[in-house]
C-alpha positions in Angstrom: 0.0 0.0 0.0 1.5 3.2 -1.0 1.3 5.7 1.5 0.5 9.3 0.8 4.1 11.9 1.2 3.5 14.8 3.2 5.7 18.2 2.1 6.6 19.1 6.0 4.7 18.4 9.4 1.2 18.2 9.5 -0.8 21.4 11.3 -3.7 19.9 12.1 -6.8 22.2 12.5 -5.1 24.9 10.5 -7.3 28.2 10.1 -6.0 31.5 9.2 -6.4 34.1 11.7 -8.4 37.4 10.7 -6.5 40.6 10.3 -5.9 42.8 12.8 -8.9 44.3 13.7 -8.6 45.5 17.4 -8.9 49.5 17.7 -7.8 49.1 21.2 -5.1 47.2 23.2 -4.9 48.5 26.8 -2.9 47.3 30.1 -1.8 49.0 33.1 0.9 50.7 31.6 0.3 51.4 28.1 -2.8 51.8 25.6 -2.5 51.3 22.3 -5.2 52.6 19.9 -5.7 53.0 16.2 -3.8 55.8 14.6 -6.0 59.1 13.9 -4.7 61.7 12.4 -6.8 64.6 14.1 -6.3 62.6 17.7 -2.8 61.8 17.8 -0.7 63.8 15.0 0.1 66.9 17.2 0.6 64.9 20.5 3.3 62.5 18.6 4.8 65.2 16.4 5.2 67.1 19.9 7.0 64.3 21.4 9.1 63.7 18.1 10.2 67.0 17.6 13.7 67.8 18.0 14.6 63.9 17.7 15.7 63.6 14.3 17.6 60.7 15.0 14.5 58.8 15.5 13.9 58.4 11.7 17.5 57.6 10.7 16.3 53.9 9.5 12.8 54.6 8.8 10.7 54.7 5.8 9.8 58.2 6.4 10.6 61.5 8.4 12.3 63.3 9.7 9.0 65.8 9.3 9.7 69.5 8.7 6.9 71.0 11.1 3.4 69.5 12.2 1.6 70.2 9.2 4.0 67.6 7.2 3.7 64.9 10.1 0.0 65.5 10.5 -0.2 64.5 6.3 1.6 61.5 7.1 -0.2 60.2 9.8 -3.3 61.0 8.1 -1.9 58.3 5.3 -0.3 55.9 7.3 -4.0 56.2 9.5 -5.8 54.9 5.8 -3.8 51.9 5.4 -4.5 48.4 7.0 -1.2 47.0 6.7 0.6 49.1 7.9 -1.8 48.7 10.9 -0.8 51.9 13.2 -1.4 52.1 16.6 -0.5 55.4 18.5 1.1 54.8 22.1 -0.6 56.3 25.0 1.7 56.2 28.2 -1.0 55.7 30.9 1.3 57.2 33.6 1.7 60.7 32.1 -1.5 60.8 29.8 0.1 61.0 26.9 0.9 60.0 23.3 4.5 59.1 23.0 5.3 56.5 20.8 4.0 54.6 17.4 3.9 50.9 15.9 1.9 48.9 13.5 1.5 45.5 12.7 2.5 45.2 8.7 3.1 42.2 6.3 -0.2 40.5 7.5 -0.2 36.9 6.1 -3.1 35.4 7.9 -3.0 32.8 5.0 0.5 31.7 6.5 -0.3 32.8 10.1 2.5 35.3 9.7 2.4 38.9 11.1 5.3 41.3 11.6 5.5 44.3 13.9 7.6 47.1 12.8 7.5 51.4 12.0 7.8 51.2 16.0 9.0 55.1 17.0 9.2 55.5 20.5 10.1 59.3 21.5 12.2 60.0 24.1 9.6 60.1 26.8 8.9 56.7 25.9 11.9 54.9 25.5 13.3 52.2 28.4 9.4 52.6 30.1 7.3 50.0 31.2 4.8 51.4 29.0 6.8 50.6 25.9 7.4 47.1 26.6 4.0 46.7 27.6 3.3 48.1 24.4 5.0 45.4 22.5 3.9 42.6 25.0 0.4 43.7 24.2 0.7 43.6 20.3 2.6 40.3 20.5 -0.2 39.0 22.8 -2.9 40.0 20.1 -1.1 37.9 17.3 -0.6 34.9 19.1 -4.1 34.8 20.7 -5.7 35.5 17.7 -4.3 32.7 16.0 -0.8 34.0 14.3 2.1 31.4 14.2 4.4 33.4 13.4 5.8 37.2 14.7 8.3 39.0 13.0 10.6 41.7 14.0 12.9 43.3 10.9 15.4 45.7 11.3 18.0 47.7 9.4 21.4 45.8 10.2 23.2 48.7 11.6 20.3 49.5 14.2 22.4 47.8 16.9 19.9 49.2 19.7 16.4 47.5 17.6 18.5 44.5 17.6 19.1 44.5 21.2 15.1 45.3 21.8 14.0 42.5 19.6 16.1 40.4 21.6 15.0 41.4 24.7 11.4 41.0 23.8 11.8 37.2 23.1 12.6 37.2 19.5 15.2 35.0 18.1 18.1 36.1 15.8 17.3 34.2 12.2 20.0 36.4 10.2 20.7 39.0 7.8 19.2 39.6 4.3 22.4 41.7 2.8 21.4 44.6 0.3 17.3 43.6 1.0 16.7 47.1 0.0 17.9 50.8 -0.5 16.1 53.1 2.0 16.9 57.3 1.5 19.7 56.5 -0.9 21.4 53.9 1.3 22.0 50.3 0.9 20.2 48.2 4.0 20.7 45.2 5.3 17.7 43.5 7.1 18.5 41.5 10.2 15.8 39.2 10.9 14.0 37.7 14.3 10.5 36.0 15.0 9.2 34.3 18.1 6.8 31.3 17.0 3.1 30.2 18.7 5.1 27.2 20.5 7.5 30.0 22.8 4.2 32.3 23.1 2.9 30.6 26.9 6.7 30.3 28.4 7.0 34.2 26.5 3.9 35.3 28.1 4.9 34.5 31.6 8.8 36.1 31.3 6.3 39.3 30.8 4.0 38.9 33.3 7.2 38.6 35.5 9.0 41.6 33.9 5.9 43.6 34.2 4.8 42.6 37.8 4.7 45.4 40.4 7.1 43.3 42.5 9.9 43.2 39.6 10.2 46.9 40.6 11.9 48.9 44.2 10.6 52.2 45.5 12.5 53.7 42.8 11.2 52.1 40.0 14.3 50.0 39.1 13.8 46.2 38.0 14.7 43.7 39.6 15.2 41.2 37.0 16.3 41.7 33.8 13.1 41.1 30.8 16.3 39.4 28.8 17.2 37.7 31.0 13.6 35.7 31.8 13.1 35.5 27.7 16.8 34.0 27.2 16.2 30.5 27.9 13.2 31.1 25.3 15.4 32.4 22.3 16.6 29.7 20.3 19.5 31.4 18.7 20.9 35.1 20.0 22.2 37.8 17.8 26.5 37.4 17.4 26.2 41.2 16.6 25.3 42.1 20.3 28.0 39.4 21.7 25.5 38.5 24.2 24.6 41.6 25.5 20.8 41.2 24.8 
């Protein structure tokens, strides 16, 4: 009896996941909701300004005054992949930070999250990693299999946040694109539906009121609770994570 060849491992129950369709993701440090131009462009454009660096390997920007980043938002808010969220830190009431989820495959149960801009207010918070704990909790809960994270090459500090978050280094697509005249190189990490529970719990841990003293320093380290998680670590950050 011949018996039938299978192309890889069987997924039994397969079903695509929908498309992102949450206008709110909220936890006790951070909410996340869906871009709007006339809601959010002056509040992020406020906390951008002055911070030019912030665009150095992004698509867009830096923007020339509000008017310009208030048109961009207004595009970026029309478009469902990208899928832009603006970043409300719940502790000071205000919009400081942008992400989206982009290169939605629900077909392959694929999502990616990326054009993340955290201002200077936001960065090193417990609202921003909230922030990505919450988008990464939305794609594996709604069914996703897959979670990117794709960065230019010589972003040595996105390399070091996608690491911290969980992600595991998969290597580096040279000359993937030219972005504002420049080669890039893309370096490449995902986390996968299988690491999602023992994921979950290093951020409930991170994030726990006891992981913090009086002053508001951690306790443990959120790398260190998602290294035994990562299957392979960046060599560009020599461990540093």
């Amino acid at each position: 009896m011949t018996q039938t060849r299978l192309p890889g491992v069987p997924v039994p129950g397969w079903a695509a996941p929908r498309r992102p369709d949450a206008p709110v993701l909220e936890g006790r440090h951070a909410r996340l909701e869906r871009l709007d131009a006339a809601r959010h462009a002056a509040d992020l454009f406020a906390a951008y300004d002055g911070h030019d660096a912030l665009w150095d390997y992004m698509l867009g920007g830096p923007f020339p005054s509000a008017a310009a980043f208030h048109r961009w938002a207004a595009e970026a808010a029309a478009t469902d992949d990208p899928y832009f969220y603006a970043i409300r830190d719940l502790q000071t009431g205000r919009y400081a930070g942008q992400a989206s989820f982009m290169r939605i495959a629900p077909e392959a149960g694929s999502i990616e999250v990326g054009s993340i801009t955290f201002s200077p207010a936001l960065q090193q918070t417990r609202a921003a990693t909230e922030a990505m704990y919450l988008m990464m909790q939305w794609a594996f809960e709604t069914g996703y299999r897959r979670y990117e994270w794709k960065c230019n090459a010589l972003n040595l500090p996105s390399r070091r946040a996608a690491q911290r978050l969980g992600f595991s280094y998969e290597g580096v697509f040279r000359q993937a694109a030219v972005i504002k005249g420049c080669n890039r190189d893309t370096a490449w990490f995902a986390a996968i539906d299988s690491e999602w529970p023992a994921l979950k719990e290093a951020f409930g841990a991170w994030l726990s009121p006891a992981n913090f003293d009086a002053a508001g320093r951690q306790r443990a380290r959120l790398a260190d609770l998602t290294e035994p998680v990562r299957v392979a670590s960046d060599p560009a950050l020599a461990g540093g994570g």
